[in-house]
C-alpha beads as a LAMMPS data file, in Angstrom:
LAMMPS data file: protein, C-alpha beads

275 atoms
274 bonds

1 atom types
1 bond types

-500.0 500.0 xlo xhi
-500.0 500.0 ylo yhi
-500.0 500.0 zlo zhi

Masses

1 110.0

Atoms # bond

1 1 1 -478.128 43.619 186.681
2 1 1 -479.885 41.770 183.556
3 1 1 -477.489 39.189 182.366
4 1 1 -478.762 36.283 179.504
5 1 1 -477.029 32.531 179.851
6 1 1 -475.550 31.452 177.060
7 1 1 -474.911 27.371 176.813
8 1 1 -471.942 25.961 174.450
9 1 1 -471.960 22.185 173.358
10 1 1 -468.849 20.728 172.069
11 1 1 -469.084 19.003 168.637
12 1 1 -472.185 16.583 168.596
13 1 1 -470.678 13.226 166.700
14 1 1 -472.942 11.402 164.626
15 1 1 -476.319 9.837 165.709
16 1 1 -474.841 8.781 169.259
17 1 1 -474.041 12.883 169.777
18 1 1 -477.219 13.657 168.193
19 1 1 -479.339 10.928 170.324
20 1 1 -477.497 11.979 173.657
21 1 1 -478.390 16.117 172.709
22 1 1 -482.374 14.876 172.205
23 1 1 -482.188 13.312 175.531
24 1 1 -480.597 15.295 177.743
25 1 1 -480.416 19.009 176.304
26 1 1 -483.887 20.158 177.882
27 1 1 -482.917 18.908 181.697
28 1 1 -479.334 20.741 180.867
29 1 1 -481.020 23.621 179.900
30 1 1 -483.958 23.385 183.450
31 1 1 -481.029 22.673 185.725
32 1 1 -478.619 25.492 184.471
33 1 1 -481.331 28.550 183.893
34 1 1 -479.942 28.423 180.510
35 1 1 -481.618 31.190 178.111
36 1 1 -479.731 30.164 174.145
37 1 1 -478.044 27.460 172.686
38 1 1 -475.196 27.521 170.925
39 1 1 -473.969 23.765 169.703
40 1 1 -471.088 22.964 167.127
41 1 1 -472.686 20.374 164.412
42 1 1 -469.796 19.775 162.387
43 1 1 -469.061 16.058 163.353
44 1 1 -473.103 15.408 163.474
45 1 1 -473.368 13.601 160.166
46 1 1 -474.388 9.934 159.608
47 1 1 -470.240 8.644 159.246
48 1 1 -469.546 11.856 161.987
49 1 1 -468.400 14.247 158.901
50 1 1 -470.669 17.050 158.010
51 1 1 -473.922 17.914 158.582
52 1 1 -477.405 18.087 156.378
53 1 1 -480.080 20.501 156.393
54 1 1 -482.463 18.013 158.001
55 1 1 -479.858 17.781 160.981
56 1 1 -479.817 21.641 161.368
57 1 1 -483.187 21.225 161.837
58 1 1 -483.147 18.785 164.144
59 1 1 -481.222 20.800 166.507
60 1 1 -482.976 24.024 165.962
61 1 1 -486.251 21.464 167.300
62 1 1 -484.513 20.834 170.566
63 1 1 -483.616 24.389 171.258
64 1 1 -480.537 25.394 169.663
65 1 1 -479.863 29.065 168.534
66 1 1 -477.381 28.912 165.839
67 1 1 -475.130 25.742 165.137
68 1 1 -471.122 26.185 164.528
69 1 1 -469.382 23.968 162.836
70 1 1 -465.164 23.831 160.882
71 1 1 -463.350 21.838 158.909
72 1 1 -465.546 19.305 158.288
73 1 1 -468.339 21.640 157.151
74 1 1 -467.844 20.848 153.244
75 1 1 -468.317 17.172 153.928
76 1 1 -472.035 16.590 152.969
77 1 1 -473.003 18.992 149.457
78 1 1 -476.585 18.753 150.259
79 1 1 -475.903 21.322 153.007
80 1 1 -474.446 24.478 150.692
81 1 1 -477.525 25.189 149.249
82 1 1 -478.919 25.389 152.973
83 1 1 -475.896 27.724 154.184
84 1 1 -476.733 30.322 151.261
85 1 1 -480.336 30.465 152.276
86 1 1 -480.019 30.520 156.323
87 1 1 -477.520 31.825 158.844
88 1 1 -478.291 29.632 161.753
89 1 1 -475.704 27.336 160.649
90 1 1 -472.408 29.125 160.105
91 1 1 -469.218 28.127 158.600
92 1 1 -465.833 29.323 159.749
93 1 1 -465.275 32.852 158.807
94 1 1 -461.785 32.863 157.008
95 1 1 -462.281 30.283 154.178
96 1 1 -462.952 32.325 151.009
97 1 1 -465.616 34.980 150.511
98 1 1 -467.278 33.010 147.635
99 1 1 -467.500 29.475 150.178
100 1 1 -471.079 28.638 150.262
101 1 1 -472.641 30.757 153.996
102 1 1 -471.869 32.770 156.108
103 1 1 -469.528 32.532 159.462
104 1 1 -470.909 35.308 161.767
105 1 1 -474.761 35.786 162.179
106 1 1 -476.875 37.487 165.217
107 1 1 -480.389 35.953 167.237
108 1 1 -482.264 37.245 169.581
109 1 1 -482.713 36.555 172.853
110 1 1 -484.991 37.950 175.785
111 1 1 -485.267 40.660 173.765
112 1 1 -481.309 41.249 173.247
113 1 1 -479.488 40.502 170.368
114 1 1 -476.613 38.073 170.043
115 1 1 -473.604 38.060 167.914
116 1 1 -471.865 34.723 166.925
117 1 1 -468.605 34.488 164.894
118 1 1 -466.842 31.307 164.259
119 1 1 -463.400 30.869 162.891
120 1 1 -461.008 28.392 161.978
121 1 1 -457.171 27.798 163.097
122 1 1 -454.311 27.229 160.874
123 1 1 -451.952 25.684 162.874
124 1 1 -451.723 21.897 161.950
125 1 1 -454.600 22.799 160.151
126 1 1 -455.498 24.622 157.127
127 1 1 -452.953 27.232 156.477
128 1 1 -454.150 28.901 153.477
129 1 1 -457.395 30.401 155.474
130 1 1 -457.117 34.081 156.087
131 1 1 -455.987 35.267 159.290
132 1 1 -458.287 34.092 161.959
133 1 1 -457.331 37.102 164.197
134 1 1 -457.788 39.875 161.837
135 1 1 -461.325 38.078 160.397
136 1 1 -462.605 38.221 163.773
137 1 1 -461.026 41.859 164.521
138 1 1 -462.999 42.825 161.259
139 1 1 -466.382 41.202 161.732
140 1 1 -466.319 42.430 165.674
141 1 1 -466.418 46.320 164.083
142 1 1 -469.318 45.019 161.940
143 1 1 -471.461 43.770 164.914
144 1 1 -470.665 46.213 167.502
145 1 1 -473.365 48.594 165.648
146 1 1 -475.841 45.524 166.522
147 1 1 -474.277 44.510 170.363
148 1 1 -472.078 44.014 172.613
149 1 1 -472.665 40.513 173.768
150 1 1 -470.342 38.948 171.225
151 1 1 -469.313 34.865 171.004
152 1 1 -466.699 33.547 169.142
153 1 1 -466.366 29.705 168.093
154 1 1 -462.705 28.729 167.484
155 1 1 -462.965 25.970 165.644
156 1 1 -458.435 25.003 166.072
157 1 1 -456.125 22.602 166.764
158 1 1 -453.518 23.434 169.210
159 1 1 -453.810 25.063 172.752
160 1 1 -451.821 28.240 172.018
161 1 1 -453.568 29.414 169.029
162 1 1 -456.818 29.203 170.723
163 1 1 -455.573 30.755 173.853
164 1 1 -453.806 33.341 171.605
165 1 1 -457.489 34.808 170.275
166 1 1 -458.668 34.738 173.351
167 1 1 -456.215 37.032 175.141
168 1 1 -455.959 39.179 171.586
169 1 1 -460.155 39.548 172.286
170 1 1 -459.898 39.788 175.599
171 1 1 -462.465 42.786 176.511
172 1 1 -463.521 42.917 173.293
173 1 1 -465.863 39.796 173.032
174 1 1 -468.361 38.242 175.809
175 1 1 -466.799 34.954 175.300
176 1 1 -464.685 32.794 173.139
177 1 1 -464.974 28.936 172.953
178 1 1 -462.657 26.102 171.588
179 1 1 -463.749 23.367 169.603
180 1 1 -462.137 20.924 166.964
181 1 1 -460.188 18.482 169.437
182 1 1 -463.515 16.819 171.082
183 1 1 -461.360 16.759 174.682
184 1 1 -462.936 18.944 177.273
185 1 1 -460.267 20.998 178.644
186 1 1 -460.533 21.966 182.624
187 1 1 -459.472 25.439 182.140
188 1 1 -462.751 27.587 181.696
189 1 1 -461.921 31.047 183.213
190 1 1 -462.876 34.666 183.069
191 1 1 -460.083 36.320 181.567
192 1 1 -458.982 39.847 183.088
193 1 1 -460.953 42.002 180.693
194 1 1 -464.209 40.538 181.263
195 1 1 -464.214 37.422 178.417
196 1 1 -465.007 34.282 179.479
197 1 1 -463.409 31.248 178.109
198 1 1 -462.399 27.877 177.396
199 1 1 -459.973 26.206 175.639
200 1 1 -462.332 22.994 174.267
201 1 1 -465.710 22.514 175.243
202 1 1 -465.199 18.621 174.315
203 1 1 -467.578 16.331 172.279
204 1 1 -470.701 14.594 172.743
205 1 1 -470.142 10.950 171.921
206 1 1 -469.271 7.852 172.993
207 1 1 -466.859 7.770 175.758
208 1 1 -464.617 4.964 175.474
209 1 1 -464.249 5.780 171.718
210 1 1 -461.540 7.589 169.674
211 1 1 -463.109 11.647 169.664
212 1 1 -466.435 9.702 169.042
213 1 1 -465.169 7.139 166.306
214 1 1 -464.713 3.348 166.960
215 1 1 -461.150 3.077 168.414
216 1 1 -459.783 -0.658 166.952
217 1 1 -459.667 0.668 163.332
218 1 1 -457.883 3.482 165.040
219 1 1 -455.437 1.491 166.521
220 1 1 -455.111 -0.325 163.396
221 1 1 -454.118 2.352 161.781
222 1 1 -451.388 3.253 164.471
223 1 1 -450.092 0.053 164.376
224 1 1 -449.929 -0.667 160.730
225 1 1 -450.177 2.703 158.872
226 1 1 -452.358 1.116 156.567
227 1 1 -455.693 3.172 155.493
228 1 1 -459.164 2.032 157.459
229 1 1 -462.020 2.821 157.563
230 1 1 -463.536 5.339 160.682
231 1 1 -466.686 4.849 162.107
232 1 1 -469.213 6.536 164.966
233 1 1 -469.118 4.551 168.118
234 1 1 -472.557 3.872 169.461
235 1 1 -471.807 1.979 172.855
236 1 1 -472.331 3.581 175.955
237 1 1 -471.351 5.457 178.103
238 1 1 -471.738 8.634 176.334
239 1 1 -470.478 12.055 177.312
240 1 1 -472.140 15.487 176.781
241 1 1 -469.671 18.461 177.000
242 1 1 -469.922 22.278 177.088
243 1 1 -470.122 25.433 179.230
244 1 1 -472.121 28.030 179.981
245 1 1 -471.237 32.270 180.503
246 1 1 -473.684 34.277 182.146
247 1 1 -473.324 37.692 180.470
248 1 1 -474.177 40.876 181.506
249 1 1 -476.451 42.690 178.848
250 1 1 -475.190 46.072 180.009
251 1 1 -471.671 45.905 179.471
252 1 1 -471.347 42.527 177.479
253 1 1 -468.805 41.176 179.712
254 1 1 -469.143 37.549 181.226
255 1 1 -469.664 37.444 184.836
256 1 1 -469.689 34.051 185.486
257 1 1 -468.532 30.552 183.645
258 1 1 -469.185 26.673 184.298
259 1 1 -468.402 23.229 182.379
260 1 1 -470.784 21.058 182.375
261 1 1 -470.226 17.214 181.767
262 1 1 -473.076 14.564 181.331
263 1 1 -472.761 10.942 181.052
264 1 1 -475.128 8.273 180.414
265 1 1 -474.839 4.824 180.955
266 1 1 -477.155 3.135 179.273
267 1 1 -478.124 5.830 176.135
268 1 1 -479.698 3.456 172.904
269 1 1 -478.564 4.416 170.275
270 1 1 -480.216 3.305 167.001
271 1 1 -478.808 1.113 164.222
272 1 1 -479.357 2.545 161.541
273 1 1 -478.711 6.887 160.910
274 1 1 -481.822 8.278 159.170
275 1 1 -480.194 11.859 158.847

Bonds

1 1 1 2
2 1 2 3
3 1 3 4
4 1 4 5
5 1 5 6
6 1 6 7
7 1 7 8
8 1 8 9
9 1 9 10
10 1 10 11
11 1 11 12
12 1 12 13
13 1 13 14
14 1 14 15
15 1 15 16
16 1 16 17
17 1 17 18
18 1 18 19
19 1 19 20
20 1 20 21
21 1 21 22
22 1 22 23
23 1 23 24
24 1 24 25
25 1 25 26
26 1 26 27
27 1 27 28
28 1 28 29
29 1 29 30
30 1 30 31
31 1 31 32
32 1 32 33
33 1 33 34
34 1 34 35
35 1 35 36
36 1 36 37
37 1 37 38
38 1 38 39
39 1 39 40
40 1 40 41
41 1 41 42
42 1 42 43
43 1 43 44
44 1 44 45
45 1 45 46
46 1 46 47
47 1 47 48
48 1 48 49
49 1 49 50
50 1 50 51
51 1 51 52
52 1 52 53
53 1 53 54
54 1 54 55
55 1 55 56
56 1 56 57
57 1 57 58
58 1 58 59
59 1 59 60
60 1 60 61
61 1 61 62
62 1 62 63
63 1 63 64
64 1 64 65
65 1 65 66
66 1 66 67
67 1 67 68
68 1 68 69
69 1 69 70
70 1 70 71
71 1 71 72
72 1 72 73
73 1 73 74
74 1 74 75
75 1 75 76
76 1 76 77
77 1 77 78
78 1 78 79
79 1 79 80
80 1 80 81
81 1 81 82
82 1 82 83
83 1 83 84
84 1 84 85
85 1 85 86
86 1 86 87
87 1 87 88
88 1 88 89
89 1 89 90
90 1 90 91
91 1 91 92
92 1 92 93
93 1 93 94
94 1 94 95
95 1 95 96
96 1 96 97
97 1 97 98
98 1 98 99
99 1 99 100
100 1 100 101
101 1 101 102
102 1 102 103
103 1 103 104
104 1 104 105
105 1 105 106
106 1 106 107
107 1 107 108
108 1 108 109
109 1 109 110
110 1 110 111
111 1 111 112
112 1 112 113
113 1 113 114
114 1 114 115
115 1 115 116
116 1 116 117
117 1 117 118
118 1 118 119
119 1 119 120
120 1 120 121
121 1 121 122
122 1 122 123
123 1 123 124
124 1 124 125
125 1 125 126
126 1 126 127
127 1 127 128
128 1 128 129
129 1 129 130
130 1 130 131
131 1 131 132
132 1 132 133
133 1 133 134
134 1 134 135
135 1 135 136
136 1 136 137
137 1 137 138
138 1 138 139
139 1 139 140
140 1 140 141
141 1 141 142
142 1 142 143
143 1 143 144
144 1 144 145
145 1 145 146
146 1 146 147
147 1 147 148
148 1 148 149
149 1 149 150
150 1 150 151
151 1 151 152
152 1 152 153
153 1 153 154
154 1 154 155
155 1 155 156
156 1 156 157
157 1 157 158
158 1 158 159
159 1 159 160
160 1 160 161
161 1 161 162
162 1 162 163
163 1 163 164
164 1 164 165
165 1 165 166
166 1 166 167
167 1 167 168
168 1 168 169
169 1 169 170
170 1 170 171
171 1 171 172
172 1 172 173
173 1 173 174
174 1 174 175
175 1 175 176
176 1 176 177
177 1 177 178
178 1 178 179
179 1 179 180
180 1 180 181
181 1 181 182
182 1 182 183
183 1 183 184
184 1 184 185
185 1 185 186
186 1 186 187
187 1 187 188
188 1 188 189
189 1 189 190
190 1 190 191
191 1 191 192
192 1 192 193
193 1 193 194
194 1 194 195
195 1 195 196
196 1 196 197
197 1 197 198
198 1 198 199
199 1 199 200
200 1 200 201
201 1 201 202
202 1 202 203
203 1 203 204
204 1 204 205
205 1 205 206
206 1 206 207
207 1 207 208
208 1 208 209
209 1 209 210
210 1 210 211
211 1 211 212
212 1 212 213
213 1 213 214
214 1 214 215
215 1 215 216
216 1 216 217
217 1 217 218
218 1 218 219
219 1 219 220
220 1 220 221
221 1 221 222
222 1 222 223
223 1 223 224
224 1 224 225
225 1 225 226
226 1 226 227
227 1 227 228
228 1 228 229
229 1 229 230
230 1 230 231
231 1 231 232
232 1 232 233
233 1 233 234
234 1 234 235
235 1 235 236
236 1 236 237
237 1 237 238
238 1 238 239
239 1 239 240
240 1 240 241
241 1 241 242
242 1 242 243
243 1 243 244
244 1 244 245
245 1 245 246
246 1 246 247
247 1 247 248
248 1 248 249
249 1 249 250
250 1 250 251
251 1 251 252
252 1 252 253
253 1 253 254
254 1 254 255
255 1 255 256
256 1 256 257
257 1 257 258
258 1 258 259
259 1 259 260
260 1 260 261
261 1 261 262
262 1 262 263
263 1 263 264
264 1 264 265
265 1 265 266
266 1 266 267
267 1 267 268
268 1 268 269
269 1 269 270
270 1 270 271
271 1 271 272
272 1 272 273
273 1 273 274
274 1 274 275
């Protein structure tokens, strides 16, 4: 059996995300046998909103495949212009047709192609995107002529609607991957017709931070409900999230599934974000 490992970082937030992927991503990708990279980059802008073209770049550099992102993908202009030119970073599928990229792209990989789709939820979220279910269902025909190992980045908010896709998928996709809440669920699984899956792959950030932001403003806010100001926690430790499915190139079905969870006491983080 030929099978290609696939790795899945959670969103990367801000320079502390971006400095802990540099450091650690190429000892990840030794220990775990890990063949592509697939990393969300929609937190991994300088105030952890957005993302540039010089970031994509910077992650393509240390190894990753094709970059997700979500909601925060509009944040930073200077990046449209980049997602009409390339298709290594995607935006979610279901906002409108004329949004600037594209939110399903293929790579290849030991000599197999790869299809990537990501999507957004609407629960709690944006609720005029189209139907995350049917975009998928419609862009799976599309790259089924192409192959069958098939990932899905579901960029939502709430537990059920990712878990929903999943089982709706189930079979029909290699795997299908949460992101948006930056908390790494413990619940990665196979499902029963051969997808693997997990409902967040978590964040890389600081640890004792708010989802990767300074938590006293936060709290502030909590307290008070008075507007502050949010910004990237650089103190350490910081946490590096994600999974990796091992999928069968045969029959495109995951046959095996692990989280992975790095933390590192002491990462320096820079002052000042050159992105």
């Amino acid at each position: 059996m030929t099978t290609i490992r696939v790795l899945f970082i959670g969103d990367v937030v801000g320079l502390t995300g971006r400095t802990m992927f540099q450091k650690h991503i190429d000892r990840i990708r030794q220990t775990h046998a890990i063949d592509a990279i697939i990393v969300n980059g929609e937190n991994s802008g300088s105030q952890g909103r957005g993302i540039t073209s010089r970031i994509a770049q910077f992650f393509k550099h240390n190894g990753a495949n094709v970059i997700t992102t979500g909601n925060h993908i509009w944040y930073n202009r200077e990046i449209y212009s980049y997602l009409d030119k390339n298709t290594d970073v995607l935006r979610p599928a279901n906002f409108p047709r004329s949004s600037p990229g594209v939110g399903v792209t293929t790579f290849s990989c030991k000599g197999y192609e790869i299809g990537v789709i990501n999507v957004q939820g609407r629960v709690f979220m944006r609720d005029l995107l189209e139907c995350p279910f049917r975009t998928v269902e419609s862009l799976i025909t599309y790259l089924k002529d192409k192959t069958n190992m098939i990932f899905v980045d579901f960029h939502a908010e709430t537990t059920s609607e990712k878990m929903g896709l999943a089982y709706y998928l189930d079979g029909k996709i290699s795997g299908l991957v949460g992101t948006h809440t930056h908390i790494q669920t413990a619940d990665e699984r196979i499902l029963p017709g051969g997808t693997g899956y997990i409902t967040d792959l978590g964040m890389v950030g600081s640890l004792n931070s708010m989802l990767g932001m300074q938590k006293e403003p936060i709290i502030h806010n909590f307290l008070t409900q008075m507007p502050v100001k949010f910004s990237v926690d650089t103190s350490s430790p910081v946490v590096m999230s994600g999974v990796w499915m091992e999928v069968d190139v045969s029959t495109g079905k995951t046959v095996a599934i692990e989280r992975i969870r790095v933390i590192d006491d002491a990462l320096e983080v820079g002052s000042q974000d050159d992105e």
